[in-house]
Structures are given as structure tokens and as C-alpha cells.
CHARMM-style PDB file with segment names, atoms N, HN, CA, C and O in Angstrom:
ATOM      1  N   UNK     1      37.487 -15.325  -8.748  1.00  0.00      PROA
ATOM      2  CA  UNK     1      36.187 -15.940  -8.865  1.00  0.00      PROA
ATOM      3  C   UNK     1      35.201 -14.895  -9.402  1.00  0.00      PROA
ATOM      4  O   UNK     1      35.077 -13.830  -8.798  1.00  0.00      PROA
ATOM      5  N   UNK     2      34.387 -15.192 -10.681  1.00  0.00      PROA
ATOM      6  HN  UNK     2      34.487 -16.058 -11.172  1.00  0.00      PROA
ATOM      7  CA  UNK     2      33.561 -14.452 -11.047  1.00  0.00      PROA
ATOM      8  C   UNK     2      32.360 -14.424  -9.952  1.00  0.00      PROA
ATOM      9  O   UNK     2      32.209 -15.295  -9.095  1.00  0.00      PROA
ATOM     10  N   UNK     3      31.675 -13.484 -10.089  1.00  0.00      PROA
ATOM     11  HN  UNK     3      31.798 -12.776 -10.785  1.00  0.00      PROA
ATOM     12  CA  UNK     3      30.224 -13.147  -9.058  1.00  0.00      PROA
ATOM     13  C   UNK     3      29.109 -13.008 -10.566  1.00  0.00      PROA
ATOM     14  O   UNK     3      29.248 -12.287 -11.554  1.00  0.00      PROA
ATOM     15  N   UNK     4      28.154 -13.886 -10.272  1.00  0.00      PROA
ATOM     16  HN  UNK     4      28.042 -14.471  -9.469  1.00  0.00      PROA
ATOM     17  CA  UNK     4      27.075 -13.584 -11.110  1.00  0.00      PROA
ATOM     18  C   UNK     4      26.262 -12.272 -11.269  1.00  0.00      PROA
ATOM     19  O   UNK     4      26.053 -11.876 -10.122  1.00  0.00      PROA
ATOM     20  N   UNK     5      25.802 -11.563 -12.007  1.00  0.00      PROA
ATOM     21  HN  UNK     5      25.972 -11.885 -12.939  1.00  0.00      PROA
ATOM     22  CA  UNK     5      25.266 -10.478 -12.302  1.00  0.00      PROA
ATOM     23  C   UNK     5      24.238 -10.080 -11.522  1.00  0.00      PROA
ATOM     24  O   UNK     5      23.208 -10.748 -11.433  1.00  0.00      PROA
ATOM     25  N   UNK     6      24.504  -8.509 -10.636  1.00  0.00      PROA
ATOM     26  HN  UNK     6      25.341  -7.967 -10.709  1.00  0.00      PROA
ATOM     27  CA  UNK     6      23.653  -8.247  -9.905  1.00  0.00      PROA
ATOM     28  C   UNK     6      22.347  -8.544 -10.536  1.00  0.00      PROA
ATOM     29  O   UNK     6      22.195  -8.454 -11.754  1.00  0.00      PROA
ATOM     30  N   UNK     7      21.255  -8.950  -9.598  1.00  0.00      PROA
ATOM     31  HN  UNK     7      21.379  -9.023  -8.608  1.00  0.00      PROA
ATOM     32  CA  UNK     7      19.619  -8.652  -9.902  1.00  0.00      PROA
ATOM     33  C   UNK     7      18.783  -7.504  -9.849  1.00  0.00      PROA
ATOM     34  O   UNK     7      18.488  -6.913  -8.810  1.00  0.00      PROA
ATOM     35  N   UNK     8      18.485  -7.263 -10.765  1.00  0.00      PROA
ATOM     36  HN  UNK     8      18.726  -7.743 -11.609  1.00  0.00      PROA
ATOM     37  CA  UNK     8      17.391  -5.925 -10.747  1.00  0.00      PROA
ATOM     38  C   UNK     8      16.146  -6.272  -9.684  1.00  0.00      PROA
ATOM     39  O   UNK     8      15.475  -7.271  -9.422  1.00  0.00      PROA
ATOM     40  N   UNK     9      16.236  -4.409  -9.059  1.00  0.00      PROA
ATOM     41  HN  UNK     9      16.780  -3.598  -9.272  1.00  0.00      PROA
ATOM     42  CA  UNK     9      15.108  -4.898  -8.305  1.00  0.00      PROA
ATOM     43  C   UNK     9      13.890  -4.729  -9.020  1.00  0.00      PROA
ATOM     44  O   UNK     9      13.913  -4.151 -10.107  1.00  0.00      PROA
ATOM     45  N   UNK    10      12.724  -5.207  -8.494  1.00  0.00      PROA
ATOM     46  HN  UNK    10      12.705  -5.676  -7.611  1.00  0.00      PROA
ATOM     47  CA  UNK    10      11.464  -5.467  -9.187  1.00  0.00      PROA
ATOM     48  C   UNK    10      10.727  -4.232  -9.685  1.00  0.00      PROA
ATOM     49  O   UNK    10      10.637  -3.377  -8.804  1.00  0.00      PROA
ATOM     50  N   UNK    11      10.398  -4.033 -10.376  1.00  0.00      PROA
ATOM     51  HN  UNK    11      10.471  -4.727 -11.092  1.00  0.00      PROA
ATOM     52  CA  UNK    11       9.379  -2.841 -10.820  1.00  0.00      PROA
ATOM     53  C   UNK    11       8.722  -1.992  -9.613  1.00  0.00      PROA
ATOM     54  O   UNK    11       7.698  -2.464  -9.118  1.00  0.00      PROA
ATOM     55  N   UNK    12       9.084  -1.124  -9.244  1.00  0.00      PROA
ATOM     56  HN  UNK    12       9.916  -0.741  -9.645  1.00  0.00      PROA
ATOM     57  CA  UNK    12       7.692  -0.655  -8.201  1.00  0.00      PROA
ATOM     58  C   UNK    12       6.838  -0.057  -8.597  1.00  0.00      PROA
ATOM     59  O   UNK    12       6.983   0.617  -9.617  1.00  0.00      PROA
ATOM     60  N   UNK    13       5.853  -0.096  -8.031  1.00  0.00      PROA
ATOM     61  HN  UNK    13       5.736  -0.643  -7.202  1.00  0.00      PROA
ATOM     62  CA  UNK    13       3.920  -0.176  -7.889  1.00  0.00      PROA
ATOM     63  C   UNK    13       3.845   1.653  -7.561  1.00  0.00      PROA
ATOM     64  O   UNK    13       4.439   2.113  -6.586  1.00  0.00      PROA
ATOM     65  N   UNK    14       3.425   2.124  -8.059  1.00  0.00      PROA
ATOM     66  HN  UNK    14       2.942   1.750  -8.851  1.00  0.00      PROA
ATOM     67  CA  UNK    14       2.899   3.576  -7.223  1.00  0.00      PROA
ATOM     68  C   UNK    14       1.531   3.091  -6.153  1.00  0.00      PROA
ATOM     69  O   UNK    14       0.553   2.551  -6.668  1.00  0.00      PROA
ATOM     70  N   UNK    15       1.578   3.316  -4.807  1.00  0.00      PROA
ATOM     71  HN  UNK    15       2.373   3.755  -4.389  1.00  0.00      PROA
ATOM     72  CA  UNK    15       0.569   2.916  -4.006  1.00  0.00      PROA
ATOM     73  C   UNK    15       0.188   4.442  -3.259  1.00  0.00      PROA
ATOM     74  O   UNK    15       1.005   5.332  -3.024  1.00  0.00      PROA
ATOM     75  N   UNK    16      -1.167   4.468  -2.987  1.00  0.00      PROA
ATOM     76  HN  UNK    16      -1.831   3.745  -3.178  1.00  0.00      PROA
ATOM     77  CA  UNK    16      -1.884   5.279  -2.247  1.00  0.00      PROA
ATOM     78  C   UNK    16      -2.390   4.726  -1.243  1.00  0.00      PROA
ATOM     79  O   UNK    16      -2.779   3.570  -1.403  1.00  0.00      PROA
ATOM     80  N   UNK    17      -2.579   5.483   0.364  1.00  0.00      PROA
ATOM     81  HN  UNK    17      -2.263   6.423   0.494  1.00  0.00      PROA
ATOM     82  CA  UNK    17      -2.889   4.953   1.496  1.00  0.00      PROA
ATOM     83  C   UNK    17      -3.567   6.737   2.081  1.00  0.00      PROA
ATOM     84  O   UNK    17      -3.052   7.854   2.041  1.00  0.00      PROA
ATOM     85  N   UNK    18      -4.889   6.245   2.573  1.00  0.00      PROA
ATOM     86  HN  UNK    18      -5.308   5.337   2.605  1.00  0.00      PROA
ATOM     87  CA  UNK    18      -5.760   7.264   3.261  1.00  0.00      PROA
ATOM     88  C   UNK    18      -5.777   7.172   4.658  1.00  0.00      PROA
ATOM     89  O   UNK    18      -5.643   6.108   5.263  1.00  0.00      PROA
ATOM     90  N   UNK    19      -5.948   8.318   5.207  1.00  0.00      PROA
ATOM     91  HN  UNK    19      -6.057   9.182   4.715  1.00  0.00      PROA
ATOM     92  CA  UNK    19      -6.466   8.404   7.080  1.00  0.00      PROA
ATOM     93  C   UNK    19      -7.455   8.506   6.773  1.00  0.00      PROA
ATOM     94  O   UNK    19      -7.695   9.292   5.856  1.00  0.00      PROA
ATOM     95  N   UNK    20      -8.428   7.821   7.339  1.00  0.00      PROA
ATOM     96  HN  UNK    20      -8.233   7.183   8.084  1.00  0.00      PROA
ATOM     97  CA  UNK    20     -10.090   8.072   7.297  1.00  0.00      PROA
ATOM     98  C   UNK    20     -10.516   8.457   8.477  1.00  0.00      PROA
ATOM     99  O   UNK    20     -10.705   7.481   9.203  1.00  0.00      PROA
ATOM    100  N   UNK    21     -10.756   9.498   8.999  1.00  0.00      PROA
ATOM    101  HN  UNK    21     -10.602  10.291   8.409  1.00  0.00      PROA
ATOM    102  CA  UNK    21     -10.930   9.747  10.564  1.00  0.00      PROA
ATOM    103  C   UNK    21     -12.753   9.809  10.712  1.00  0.00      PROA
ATOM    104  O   UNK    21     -13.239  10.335   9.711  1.00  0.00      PROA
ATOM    105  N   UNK    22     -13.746   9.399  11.698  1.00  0.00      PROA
ATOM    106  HN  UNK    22     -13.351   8.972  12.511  1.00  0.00      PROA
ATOM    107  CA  UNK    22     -14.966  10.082  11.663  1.00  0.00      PROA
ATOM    108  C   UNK    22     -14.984  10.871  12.688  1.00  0.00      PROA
ATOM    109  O   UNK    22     -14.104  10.897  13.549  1.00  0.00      PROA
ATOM    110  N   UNK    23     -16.337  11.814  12.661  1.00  0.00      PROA
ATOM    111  HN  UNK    23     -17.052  11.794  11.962  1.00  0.00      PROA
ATOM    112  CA  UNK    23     -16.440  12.794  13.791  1.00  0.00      PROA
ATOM    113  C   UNK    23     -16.510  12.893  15.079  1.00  0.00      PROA
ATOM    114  O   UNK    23     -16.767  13.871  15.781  1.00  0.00      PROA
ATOM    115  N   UNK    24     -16.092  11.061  15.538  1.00  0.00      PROA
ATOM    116  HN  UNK    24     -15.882  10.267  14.968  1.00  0.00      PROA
ATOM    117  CA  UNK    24     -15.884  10.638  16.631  1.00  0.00      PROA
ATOM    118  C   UNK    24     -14.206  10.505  17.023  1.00  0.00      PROA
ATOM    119  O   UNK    24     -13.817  10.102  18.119  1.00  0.00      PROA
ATOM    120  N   UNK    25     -13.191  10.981  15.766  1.00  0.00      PROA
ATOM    121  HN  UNK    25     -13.507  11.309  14.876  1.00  0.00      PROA
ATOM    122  CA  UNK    25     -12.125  10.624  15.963  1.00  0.00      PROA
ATOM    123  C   UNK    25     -11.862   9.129  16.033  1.00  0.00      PROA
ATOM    124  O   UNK    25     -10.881   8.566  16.517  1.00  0.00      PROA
ATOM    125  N   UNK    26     -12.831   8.649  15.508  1.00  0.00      PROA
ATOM    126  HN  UNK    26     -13.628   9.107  15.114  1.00  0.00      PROA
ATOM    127  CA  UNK    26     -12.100   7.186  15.021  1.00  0.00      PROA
ATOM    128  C   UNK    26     -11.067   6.959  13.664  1.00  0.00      PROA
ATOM    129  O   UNK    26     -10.873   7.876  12.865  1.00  0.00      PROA
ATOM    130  N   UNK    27     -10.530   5.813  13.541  1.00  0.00      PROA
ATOM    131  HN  UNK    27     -10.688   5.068  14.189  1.00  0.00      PROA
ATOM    132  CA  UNK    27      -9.708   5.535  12.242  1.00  0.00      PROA
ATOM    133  C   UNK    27      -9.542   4.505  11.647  1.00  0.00      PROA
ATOM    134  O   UNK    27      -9.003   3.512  12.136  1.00  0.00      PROA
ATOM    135  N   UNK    28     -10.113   4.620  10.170  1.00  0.00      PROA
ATOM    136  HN  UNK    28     -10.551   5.426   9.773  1.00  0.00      PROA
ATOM    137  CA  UNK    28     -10.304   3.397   9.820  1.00  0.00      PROA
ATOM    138  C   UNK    28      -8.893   2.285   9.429  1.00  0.00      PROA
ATOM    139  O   UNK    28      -8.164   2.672   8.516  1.00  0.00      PROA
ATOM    140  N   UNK    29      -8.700   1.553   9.805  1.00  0.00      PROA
ATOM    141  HN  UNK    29      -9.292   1.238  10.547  1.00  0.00      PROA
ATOM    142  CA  UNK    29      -7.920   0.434   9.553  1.00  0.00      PROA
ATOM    143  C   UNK    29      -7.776  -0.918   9.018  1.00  0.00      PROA
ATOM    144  O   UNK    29      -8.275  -1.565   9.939  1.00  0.00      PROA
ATOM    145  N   UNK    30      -7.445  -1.717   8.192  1.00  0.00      PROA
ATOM    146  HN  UNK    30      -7.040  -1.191   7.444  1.00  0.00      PROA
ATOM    147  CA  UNK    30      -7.277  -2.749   7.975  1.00  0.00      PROA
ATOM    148  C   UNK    30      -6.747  -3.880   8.721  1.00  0.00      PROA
ATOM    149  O   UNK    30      -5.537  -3.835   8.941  1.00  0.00      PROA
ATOM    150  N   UNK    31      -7.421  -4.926   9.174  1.00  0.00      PROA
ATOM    151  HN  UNK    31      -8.405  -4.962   8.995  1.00  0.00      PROA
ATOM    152  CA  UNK    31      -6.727  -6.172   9.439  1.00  0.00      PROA
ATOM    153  C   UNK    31      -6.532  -7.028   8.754  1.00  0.00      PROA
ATOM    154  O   UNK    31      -7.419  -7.553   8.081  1.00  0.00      PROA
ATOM    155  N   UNK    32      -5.310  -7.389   8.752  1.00  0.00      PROA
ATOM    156  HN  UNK    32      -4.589  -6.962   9.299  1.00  0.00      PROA
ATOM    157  CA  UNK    32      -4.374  -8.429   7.729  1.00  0.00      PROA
ATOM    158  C   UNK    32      -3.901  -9.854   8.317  1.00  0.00      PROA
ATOM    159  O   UNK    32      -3.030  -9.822   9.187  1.00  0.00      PROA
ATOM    160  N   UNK    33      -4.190 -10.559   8.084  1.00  0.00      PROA
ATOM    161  HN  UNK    33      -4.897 -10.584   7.378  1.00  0.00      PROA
ATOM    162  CA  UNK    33      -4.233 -12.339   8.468  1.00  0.00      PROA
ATOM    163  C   UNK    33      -3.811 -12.964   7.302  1.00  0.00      PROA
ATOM    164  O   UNK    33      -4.603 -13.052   6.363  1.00  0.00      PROA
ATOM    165  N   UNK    34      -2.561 -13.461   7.205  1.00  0.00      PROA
ATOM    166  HN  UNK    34      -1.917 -13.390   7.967  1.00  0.00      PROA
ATOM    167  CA  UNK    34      -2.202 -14.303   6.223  1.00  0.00      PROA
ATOM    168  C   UNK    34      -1.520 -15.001   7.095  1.00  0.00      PROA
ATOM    169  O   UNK    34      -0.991 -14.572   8.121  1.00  0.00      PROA
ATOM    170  N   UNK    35      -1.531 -16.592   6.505  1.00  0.00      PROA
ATOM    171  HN  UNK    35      -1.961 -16.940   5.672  1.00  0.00      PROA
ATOM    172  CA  UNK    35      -0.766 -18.066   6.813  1.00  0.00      PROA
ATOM    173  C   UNK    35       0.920 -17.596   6.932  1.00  0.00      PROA
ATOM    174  O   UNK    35       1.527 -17.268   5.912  1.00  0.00      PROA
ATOM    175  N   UNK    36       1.579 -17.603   8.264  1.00  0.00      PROA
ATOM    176  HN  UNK    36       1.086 -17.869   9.093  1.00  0.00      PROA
ATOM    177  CA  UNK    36       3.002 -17.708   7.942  1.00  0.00      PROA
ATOM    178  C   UNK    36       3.172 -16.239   8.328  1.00  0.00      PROA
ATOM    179  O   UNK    36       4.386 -16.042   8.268  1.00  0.00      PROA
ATOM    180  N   UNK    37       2.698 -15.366   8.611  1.00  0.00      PROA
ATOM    181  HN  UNK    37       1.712 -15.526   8.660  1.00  0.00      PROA
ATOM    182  CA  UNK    37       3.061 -14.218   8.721  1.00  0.00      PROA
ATOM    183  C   UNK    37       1.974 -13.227  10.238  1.00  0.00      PROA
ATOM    184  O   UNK    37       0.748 -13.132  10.298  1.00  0.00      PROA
ATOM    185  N   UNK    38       3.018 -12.658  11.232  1.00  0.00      PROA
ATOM    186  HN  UNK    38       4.014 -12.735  11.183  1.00  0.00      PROA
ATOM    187  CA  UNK    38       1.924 -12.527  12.192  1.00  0.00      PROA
ATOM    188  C   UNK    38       1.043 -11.204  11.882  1.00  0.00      PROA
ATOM    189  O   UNK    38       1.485 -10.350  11.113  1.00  0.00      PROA
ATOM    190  N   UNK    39      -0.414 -11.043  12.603  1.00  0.00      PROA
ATOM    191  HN  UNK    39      -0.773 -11.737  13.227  1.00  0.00      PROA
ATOM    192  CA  UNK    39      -1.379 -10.340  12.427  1.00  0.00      PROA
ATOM    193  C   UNK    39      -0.823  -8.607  12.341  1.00  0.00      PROA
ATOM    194  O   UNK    39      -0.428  -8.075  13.378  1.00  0.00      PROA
ATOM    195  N   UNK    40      -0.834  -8.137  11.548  1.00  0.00      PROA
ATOM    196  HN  UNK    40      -1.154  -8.569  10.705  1.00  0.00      PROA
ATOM    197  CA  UNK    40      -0.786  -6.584  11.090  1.00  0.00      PROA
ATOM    198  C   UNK    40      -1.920  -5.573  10.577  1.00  0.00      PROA
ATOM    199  O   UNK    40      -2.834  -6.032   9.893  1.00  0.00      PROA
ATOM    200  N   UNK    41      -1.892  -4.593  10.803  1.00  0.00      PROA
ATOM    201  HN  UNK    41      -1.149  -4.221  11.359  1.00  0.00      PROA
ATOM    202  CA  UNK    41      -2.673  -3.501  10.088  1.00  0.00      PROA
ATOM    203  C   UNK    41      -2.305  -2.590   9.289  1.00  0.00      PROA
ATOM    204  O   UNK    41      -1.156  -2.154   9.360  1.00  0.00      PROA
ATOM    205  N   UNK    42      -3.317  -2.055   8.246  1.00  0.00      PROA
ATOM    206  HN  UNK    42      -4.250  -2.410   8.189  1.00  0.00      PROA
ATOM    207  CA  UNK    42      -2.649  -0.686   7.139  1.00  0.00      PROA
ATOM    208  C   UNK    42      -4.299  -0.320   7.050  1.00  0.00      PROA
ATOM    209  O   UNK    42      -5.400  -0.773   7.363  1.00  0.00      PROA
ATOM    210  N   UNK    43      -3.688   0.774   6.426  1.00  0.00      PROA
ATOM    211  HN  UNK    43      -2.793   1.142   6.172  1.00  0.00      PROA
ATOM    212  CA  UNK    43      -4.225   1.824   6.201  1.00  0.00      PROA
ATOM    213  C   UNK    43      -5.200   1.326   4.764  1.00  0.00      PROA
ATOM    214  O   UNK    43      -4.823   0.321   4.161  1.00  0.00      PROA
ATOM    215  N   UNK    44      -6.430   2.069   4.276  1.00  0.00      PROA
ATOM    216  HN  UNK    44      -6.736   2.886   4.766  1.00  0.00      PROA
ATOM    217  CA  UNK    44      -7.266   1.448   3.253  1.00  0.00      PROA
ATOM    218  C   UNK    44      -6.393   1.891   2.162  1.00  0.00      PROA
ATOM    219  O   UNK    44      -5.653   2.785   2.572  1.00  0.00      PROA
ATOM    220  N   UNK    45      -6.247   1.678   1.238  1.00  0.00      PROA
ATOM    221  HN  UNK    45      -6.849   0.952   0.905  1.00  0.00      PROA
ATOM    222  CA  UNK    45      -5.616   2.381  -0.084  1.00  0.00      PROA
ATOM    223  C   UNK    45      -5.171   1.238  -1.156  1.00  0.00      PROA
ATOM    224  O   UNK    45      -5.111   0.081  -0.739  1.00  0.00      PROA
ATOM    225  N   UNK    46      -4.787   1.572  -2.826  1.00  0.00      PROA
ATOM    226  HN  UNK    46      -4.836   2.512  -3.164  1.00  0.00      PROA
ATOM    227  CA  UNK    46      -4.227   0.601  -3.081  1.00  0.00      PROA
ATOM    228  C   UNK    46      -3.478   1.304  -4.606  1.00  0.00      PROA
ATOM    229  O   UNK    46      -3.063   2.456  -4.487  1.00  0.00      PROA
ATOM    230  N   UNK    47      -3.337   0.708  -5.818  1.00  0.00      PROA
ATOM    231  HN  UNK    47      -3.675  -0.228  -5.915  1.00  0.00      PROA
ATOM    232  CA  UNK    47      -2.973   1.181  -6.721  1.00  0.00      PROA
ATOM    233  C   UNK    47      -3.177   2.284  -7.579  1.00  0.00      PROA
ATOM    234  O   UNK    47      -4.312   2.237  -8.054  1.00  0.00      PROA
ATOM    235  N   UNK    48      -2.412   3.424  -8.030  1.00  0.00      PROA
ATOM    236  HN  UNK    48      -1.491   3.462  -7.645  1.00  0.00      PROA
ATOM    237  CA  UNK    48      -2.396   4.338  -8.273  1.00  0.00      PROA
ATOM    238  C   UNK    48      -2.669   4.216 -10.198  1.00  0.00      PROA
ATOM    239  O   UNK    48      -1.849   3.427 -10.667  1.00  0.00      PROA
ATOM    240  N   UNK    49      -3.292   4.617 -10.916  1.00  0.00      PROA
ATOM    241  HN  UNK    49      -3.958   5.258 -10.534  1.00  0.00      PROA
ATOM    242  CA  UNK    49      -3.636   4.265 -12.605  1.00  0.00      PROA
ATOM    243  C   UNK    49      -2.740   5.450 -12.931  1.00  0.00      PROA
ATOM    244  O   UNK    49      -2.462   6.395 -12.193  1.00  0.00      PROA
ATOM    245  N   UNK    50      -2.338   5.218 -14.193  1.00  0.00      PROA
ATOM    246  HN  UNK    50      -2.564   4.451 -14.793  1.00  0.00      PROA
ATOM    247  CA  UNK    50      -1.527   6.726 -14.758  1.00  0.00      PROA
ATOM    248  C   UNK    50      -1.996   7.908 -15.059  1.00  0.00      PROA
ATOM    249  O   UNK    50      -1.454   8.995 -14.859  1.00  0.00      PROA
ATOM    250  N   UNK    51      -3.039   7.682 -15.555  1.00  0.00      PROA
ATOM    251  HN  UNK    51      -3.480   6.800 -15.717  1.00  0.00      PROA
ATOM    252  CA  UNK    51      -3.919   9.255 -15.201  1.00  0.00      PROA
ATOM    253  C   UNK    51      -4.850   9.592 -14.152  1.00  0.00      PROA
ATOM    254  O   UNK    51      -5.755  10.423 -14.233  1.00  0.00      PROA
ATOM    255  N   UNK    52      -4.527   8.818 -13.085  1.00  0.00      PROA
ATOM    256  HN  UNK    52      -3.793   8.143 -13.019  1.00  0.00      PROA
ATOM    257  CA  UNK    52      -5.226   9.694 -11.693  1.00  0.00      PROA
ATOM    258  C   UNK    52      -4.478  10.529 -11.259  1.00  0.00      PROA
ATOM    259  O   UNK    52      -3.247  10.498 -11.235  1.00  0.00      PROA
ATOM    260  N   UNK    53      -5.463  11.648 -10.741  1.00  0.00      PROA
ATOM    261  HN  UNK    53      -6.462  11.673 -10.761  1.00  0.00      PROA
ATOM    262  CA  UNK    53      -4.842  12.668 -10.204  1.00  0.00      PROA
ATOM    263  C   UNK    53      -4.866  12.492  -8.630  1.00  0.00      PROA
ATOM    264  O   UNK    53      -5.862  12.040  -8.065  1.00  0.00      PROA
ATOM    265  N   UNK    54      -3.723  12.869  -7.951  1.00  0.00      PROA
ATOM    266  HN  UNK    54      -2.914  13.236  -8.410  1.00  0.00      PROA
ATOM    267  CA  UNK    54      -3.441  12.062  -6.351  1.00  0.00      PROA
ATOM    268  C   UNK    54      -5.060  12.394  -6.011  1.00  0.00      PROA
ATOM    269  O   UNK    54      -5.699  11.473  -6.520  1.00  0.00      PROA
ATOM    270  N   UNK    55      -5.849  13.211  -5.445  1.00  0.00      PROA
ATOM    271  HN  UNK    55      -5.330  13.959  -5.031  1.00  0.00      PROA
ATOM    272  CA  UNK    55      -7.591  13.221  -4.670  1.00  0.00      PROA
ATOM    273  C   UNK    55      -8.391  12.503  -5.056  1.00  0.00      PROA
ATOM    274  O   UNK    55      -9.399  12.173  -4.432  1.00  0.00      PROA
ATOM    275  N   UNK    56      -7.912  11.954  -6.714  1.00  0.00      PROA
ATOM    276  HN  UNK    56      -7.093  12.222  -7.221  1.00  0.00      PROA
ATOM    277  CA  UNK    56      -8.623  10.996  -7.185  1.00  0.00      PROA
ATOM    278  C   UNK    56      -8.387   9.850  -6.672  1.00  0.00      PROA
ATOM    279  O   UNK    56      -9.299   9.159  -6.217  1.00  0.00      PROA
ATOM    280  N   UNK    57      -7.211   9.500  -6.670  1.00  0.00      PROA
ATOM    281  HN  UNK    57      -6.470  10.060  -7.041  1.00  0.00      PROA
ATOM    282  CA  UNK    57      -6.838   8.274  -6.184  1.00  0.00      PROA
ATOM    283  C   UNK    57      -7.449   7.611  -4.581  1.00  0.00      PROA
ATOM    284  O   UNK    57      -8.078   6.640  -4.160  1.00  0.00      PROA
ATOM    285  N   UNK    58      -6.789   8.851  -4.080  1.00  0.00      PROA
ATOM    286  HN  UNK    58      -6.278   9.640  -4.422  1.00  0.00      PROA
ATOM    287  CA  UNK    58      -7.285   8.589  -2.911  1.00  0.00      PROA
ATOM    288  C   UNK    58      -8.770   8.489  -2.692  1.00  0.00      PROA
ATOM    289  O   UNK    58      -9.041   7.961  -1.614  1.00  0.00      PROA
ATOM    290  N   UNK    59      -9.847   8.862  -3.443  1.00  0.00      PROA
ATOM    291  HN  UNK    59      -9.627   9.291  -4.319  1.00  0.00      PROA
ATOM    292  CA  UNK    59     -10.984   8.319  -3.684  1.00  0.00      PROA
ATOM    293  C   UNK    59     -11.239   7.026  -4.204  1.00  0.00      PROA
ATOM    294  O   UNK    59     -12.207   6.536  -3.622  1.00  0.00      PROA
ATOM    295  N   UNK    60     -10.846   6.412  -4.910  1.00  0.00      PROA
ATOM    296  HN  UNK    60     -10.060   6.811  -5.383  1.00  0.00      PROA
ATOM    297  CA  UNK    60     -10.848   5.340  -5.663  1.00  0.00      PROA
ATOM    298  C   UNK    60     -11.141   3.922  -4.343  1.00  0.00      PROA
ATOM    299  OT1 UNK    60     -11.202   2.746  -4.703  1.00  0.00      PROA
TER     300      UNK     60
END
């Protein structure tokens, strides 16, 4: 029996993610709420451009 041709996996994304701490030792976080999926958190950050340099990014 033939097997159909593996699938490539998808392109990946270069992503950046920051600790934001303040001088209270707090940390900033994201809350995430989508339909179908239970409540999670991340970190602020998001897509990386081809000529950022990583401190940049993480500014962005």
C-alpha cells in the first residue's frame, strides 16, 4: 500500500517575547480568551522584521 507524501511543516515565524518587570517587582503579562480554548497567559512580544536587531525588537 502506497502512503501519501509526507506534509511539510509550515513556515516558522521568528517571534520575540519580553519580561517586563517594574520597581515593584511586578510582571507584565498577557491574558488570552479565545472561544474553544481555556484561559492562558504570555508574555508581551510579537514578530521579529529581517532587519531588526534582537533590542530592537524587543522594543518594538
Amino acid at each position: 500500500m502506497d502512503r501519501p507524501p509526507a506534509r511539510t511543516a509550515r513556515e516558522m515565524k521568528e517571534r520575540v517575547r519580553a519580561v517586563l518587570l517594574t520597581e515593584n517587582n511586578t510582571m507584565l503579562a498577557i491574558r488570552r480568551n479565545r472561544p474553544g480554548i481555556p484561559v492562558y497567559w504570555v508574555l508581551p512580544g510579537g514578530g521579529v522584521e529581517p532587519s531588526d536587531e534582537s533590542r530592537e525588537t524587543a522594543l518594538h
